[in-house]
C-alpha positions in Angstrom: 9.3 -7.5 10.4 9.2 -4.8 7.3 9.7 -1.7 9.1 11.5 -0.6 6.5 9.1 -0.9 4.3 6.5 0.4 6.1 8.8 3.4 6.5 9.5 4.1 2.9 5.7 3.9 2.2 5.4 6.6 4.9 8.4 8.3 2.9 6.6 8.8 -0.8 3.0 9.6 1.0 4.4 13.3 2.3 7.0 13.5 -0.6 3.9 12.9 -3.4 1.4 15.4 -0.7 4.5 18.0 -1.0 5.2 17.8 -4.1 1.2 18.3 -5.3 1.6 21.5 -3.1 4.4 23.2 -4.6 2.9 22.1 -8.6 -0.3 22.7 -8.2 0.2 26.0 -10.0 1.7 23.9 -12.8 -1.0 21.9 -13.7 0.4 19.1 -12.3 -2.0 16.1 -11.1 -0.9 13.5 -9.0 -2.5 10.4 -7.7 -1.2 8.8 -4.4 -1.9 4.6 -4.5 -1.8 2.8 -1.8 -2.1 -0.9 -2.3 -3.3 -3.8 0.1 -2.9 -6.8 -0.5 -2.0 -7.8 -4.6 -1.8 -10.8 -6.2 1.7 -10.2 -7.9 5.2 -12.1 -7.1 6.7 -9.4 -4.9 7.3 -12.1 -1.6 8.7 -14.7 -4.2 11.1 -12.0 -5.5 12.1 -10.4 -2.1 15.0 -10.9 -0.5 15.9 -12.2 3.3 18.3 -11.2 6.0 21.2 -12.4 4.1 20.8 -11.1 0.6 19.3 -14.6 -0.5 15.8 -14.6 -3.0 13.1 -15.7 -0.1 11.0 -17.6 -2.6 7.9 -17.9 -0.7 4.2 -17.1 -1.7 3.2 -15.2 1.2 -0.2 -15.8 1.8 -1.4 -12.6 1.9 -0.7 -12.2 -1.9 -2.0 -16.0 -2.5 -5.4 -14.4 -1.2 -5.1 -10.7 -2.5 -7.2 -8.5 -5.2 -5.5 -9.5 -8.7 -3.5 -7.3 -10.2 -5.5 -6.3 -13.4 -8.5 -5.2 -11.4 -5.4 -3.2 -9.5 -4.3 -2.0 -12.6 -8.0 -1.2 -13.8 -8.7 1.1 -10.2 -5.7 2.9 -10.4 -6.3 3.8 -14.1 -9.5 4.9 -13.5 -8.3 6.9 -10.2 -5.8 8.8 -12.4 -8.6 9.4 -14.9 -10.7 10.8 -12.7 -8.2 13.3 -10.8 -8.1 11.5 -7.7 -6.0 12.5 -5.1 -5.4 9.7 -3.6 -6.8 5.6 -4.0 -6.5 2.7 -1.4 -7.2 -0.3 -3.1 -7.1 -4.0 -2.6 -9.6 -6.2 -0.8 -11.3 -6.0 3.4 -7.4 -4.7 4.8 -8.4 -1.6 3.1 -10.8 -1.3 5.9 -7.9 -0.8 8.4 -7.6 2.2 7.1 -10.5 3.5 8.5 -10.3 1.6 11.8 -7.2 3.4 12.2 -8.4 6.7 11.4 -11.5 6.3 13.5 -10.4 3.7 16.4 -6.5 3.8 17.3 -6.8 1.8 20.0 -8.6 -0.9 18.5 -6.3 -1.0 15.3 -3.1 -1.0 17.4 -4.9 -3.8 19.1 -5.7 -5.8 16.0 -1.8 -5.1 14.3 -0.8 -6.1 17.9 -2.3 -9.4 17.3 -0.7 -10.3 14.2 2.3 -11.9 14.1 4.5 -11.9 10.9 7.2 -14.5 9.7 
């Protein structure tokens, strides 16, 4: 149900990869984050089908890393040069289930039904 959004996240990973290409000569450092699941307001605040505020904790935020230790990592990332950070909480190990065992990851995002 956010294929959209999983789109545009797709969208800024190869525009930030491309862009570090073509500055590296610059001097230019860039850090690609990729959150999990954060404790912040973002599923109160988004919006439904018909324009309307949904207004709903998700429970995925409810139970997500909070967002000063997200803050914190991602500072310290940037610090330290890093190319690119996943951070949140255990979904960041999807990441390498994915990376390691397709099958096994489509089989687990197969299983999970959003509302």
């Amino acid at each position: 149900m956010r294929t959209a959004y999983c789109a545009s996240k797709h969208a800024l990973q190869g525009f930030f990869e491309g862009l570090r290409a073509e500055l590296f000569d610059k001097n230019v450092k860039i850090t690609i984050v990729s959150p999990g699941r954060i404790y912040t307001n973002i599923s109160l605040n988004a919006i439904n089908k018909n324009g309307e505020k949904y207004g709903v904790m998700d429970d995925g935020q409810v139970k997500g890393l909070s967002s000063e230790i997200c803050a914190h990592k991602i500072v310290n990332a940037v610090n330290r040069n890093k190319k690119e950070l996943w951070v949140g909480g255990k979904e960041v190990v999807l990441i390498y289930i994915r990376k390691y065992f397709p099958s096994f990851f489509y089989y687990l995002a197969h299983k999970v039904k959003p509302t």
